[in-house]
C-alpha positions in Angstrom: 72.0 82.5 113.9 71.9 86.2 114.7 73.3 88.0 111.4 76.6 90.0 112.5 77.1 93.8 111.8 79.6 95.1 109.2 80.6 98.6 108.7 80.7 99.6 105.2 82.9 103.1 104.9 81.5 104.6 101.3 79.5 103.0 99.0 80.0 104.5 95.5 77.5 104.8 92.8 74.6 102.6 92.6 75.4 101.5 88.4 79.3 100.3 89.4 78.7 99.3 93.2 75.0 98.1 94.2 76.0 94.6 93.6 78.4 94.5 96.0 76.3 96.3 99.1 73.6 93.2 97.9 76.7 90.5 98.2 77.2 91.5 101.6 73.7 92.5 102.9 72.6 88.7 102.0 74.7 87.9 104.9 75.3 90.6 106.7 73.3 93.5 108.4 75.5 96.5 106.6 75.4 99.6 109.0 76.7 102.6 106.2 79.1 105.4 107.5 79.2 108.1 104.5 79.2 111.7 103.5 76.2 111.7 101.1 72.6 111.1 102.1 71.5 107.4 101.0 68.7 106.9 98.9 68.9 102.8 96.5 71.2 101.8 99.5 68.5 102.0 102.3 66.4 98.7 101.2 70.1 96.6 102.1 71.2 98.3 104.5 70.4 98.3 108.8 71.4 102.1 109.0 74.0 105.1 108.3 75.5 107.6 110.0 76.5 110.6 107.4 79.8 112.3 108.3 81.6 115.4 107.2 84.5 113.9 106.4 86.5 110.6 105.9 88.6 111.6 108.7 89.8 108.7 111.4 88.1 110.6 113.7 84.9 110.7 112.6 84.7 107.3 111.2 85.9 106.1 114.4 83.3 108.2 116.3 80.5 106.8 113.5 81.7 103.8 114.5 81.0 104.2 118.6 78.0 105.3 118.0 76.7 102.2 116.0 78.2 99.9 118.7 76.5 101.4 121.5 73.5 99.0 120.3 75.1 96.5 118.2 78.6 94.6 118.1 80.5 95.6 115.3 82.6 92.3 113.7 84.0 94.2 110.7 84.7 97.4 108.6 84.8 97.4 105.0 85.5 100.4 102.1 86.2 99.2 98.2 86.7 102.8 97.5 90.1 103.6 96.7 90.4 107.1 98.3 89.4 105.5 101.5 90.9 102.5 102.2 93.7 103.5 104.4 91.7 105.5 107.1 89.4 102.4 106.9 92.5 100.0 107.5 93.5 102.0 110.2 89.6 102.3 111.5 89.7 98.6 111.7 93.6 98.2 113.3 92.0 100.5 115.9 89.0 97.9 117.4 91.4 94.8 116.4 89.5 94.0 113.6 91.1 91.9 110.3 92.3 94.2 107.8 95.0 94.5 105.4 97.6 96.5 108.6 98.7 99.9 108.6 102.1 98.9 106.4 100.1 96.2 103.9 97.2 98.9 103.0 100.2 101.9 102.5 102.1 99.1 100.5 99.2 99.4 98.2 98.4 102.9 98.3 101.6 104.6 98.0 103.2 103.7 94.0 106.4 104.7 95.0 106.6 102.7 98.4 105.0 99.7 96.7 108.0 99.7 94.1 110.5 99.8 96.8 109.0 97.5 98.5 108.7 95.0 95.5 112.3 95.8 94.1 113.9 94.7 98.1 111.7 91.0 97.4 113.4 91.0 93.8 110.4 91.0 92.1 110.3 92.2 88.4 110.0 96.0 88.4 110.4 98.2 86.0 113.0 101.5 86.9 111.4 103.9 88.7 111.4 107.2 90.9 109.5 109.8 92.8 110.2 113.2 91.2 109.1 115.7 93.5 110.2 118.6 90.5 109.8 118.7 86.9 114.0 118.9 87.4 114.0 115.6 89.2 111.5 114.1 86.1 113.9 115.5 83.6 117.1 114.3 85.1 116.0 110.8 85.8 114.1 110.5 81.8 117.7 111.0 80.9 119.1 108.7 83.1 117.0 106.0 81.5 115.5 107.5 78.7 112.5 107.1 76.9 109.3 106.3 77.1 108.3 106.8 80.2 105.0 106.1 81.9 104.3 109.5 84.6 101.8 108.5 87.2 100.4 110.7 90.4 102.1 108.9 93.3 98.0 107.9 95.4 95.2 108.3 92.8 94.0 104.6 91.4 91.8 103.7 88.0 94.9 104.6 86.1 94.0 109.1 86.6 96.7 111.1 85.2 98.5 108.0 84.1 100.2 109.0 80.8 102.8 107.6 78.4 105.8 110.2 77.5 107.9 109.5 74.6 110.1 112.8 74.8 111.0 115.4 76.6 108.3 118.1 75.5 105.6 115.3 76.6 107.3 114.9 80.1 107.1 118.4 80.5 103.3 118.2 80.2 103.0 115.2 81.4 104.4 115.6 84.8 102.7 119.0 85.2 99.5 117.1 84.9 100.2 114.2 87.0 101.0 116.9 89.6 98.3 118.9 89.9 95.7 115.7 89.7 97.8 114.2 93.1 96.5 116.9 94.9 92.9 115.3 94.2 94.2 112.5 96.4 95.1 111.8 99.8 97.3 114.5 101.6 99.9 111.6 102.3 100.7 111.5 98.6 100.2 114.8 97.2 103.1 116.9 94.9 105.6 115.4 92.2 104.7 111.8 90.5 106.1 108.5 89.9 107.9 107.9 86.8 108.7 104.3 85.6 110.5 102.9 82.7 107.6 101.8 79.7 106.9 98.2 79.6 105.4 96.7 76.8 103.3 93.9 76.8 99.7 92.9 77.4 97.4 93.7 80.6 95.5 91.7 83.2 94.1 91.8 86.7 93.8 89.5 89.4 91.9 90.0 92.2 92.7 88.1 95.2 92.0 86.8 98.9 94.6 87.1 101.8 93.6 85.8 105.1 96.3 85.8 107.7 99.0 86.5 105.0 97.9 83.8 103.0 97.3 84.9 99.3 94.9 83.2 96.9 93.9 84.0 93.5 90.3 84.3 92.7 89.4 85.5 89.3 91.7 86.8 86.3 90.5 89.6 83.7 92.2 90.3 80.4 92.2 94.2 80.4 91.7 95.9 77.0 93.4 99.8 76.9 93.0 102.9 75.3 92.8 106.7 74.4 96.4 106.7 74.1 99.1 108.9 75.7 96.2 107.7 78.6 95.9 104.4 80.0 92.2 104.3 80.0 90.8 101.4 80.5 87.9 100.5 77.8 86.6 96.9 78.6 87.6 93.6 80.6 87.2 89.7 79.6 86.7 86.9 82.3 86.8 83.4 82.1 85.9 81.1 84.4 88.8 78.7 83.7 91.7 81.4 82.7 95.0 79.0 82.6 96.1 81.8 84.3 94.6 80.8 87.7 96.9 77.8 87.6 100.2 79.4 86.2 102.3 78.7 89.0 105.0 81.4 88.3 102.0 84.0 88.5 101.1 82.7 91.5 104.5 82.9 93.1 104.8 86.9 91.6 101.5 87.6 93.9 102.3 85.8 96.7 105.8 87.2 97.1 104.3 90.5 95.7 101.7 90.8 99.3 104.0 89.0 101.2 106.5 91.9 100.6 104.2 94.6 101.4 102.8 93.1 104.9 98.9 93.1 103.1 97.9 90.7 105.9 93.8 90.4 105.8 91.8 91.7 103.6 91.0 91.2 98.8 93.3 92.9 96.0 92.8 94.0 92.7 96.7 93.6 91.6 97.5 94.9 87.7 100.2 92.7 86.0 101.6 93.1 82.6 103.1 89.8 80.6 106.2 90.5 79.3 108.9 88.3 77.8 110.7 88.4 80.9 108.0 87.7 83.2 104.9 89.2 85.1 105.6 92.2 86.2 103.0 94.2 88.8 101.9 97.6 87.5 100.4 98.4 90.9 98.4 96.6 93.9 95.5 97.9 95.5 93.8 96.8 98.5 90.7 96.3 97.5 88.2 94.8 95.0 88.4 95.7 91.2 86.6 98.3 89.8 85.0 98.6 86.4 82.5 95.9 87.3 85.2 93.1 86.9 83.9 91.6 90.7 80.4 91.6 88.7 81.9 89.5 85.8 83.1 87.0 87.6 79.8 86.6 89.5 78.1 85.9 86.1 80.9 84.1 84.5 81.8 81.8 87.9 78.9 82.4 90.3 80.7 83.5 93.1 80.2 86.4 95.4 83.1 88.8 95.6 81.5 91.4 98.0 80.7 88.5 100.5 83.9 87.0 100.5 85.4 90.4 101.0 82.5 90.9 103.8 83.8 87.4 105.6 87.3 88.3 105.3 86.4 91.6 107.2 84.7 89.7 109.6 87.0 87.1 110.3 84.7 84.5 109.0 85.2 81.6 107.4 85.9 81.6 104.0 86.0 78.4 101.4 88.7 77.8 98.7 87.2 80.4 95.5 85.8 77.5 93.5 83.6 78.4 90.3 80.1 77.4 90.4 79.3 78.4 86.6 81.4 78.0 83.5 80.9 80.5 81.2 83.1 84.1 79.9 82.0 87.5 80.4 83.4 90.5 78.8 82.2 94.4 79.5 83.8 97.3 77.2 82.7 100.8 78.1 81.7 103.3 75.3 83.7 106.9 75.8 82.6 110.1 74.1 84.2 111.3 71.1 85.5 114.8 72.4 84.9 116.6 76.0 81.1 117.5 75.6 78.0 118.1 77.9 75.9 114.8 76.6 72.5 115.2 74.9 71.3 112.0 74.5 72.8 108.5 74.7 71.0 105.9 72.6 71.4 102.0 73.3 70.7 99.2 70.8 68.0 96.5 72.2 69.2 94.1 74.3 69.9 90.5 73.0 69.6 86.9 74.3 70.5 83.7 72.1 70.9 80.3 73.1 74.4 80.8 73.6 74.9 84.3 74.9 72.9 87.0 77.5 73.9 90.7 76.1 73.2 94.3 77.4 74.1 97.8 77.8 73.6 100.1 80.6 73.5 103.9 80.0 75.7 105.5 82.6 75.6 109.5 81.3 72.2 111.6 81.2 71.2 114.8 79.2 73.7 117.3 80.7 76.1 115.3 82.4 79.8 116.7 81.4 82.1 114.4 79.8 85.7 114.9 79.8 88.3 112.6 77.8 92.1 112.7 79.4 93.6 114.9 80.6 90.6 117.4 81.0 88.8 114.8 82.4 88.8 110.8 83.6 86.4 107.7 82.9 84.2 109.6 81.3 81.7 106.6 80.2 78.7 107.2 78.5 77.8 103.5 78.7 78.8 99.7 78.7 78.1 97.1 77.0 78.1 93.7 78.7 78.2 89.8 77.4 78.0 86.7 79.0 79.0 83.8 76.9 80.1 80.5 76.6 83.0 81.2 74.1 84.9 84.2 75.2 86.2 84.9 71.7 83.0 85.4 70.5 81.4 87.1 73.4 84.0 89.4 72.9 83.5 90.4 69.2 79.6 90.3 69.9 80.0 92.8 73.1 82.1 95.0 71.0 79.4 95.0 68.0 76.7 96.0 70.8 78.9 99.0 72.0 79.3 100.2 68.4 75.4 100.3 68.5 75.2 102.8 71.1 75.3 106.9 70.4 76.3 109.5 72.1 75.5 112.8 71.0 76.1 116.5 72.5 77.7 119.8 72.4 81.3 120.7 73.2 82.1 121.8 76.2 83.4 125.4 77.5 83.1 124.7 81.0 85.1 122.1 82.7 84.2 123.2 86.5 
């Protein structure tokens, strides 16, 4: 059978990505619309057409120009700045995707907490301050802490807790000025919430005509504290989690409420004693190489199952095909510096457990720890294992093994 042509909008960068383009290009011929020249993605991919800008408009006429020889059955982006153009790319030739309210439910924090709030969905108080005077008046409303957050950006960037008002003052200002890094839709002000306690997790999902599914779980492990970095996930293939039917309900109310019609998630939940409660949705696959974990841990292919979705394929109930753990924690500098050298240990395989780390900064790359700067990774270190307690203590030994050396840096540009 003739392999069908998806559209792939962005691609990202070849250590936290490549897997993905491969998922898809085992099934698929992937025709590449970008702004950057391609260089590892041309073995997987048919062809690309480079724009000047992820405008609707010139992704649409990338788009007409590919199907003037081929029929295109499906457009695709896992990058976060781009998935609402690409929504709205797809809406435009009637392909599946997520709809022009569901992909906006997920984009825009403050929408996405009104929405939630109208299903009566745990949620924590929250509201869009436009002005530091709007911040201020609603911190006393509720007092603190607070969590500030830039109303579009994702990966938890300018994310910061605030525990008084000297911090919100800060705090706010810096939320502010990183939204204008983001889409146009959702620049000036932030969201401020109410602080939640309680620990992390993601789920990233399936949704096919409205129809929400669970496929994999992560534990999430956070840091660098007022920052909500994240340093490392754990999967298993069996997380009691998958079957926790009140978590289930939370997520299938949770995209039912915001309209996410076609299309995967990578939806953030914290456990607290009241419930799960969603830190934010976004309409795409994880980052942080979770999708990858999950691959080792379940044997599954996340990029092709996002790939079918876009398509309008056929896609089977997420059932794991391996049953093992996997755990990835990411090593950060220890101040804002341009990087010298990084050092890794040597790998290690045992019996029981496949371990390595991937060096992700070179000699002169800057590296810039919150708020100068965000996931600034040196490195990871990865573990696949049968026991996830353990292949979490031994991937955390194997990150202390790494170094990082370098200077301090004077120039942020």
């Amino acid at each position: 059978m003739e392999r069908k042509t998806l559209v792939l909008v962005a691609c990202g960068k070849e250590l936290y990505r490549k897997y993905l383009l491969e998922q898809i290009a085992f099934e698929y011929h992937v025709w590449l619309v970008s702004t950057e020249d391609t260089t590892w993605q041309k073995p997987l991919i048919q062809g690309a057409i480079k724009i000047s800008d992820y405008g609707f408009e010139e992704i649409v006429a990338a788009v007409d120009n590919i199907k003037r020889d081929f029929s295109v059955h499906g457009v695709i982006c896992w990058d976060e700045r781009f998935i609402m153009v690409t929504a709205d790319v797809a809406g435009h030739y009637g392909l599946p995707s997520a709809g022009k309210e569901g992909i906006r439910g997920c984009r825009d924090k403050a929408l996405s907490r009104q929405r939630l709030s109208g299903a009566g969905l745990l949620q924590p108080k929250s509201q869009l301050c436009r002005t530091l005077a709007e911040a201020q008046a609603f911190a006393a409303a509720i007092r603190f802490p607070l969590v500030v957050k830039p109303r579009g950006m994702g990966g938890s960037i300018g994310v910061a807790l605030v525990k008084n008002p000297q911090e919100l003052i800060l705090r706010f200002n810096e939320a502010d000025a990183i939204s204008y890094q983001g889409a146009a839709d959702f620049q000036n002000g932030a969201v401020l919430e109410e602080y939640i306690d309680g620990p992390e997790i993601s789920v990233d999902g399936k949704i096919i005509d409205g129809d929400y599914q669970p496929m994999f779980v992560a534990r999430k492990r956070i840091g660098l504290e007022p920052h909500f970095e994240e340093l490392g996930h754990t999967l298993s293939y069996n997380d009691p989690l998958l079957n926790d039917q009140n978590l289930l309900s939370v997520l299938a109310a949770a995209h039912k409420a915001i309209e996410f019609k076609n299309g995967v998630t990578h939806t953030e939940l914290k456990i607290t004693p009241k419930g799960f409660l969603i830190i934010e949705i976004n309409g795409r696959l994880g980052g942080d190489l979770i999708p990858w974990l999950a691959t080792l841990a379940m044997g599954i292919a996340p990029g092709l199952i996002a790939g079918r979705i876009a398509c309008g394929d056929p896609v089977d109930v997420v059932v794991p095909k391996k049953n093992l753990n996997a755990a990835i924690s990411f090593k950060y500098p220890a101040f804002d510096m341009t990087v010298d050298r990084v050092t890794l240990p040597e790998p290690d395989i045992t019996r029981d457990a496949q371990t390595y780390c991937v060096q992700l900064a070179q000699p002169g790359d800057k590296l810039a720890l919150p708020p100068s700067g965000y996931v600034a990774r040196a490195a990871y270190a990865l573990t696949v294992f049968n026991d996830s307690a353990e292949g979490d203590r031994l991937c955390q030994k194997l990150l202390e093994a790494v170094t990082v050396t370098g200077s301090p840096l004077t120039d942020l540009v």
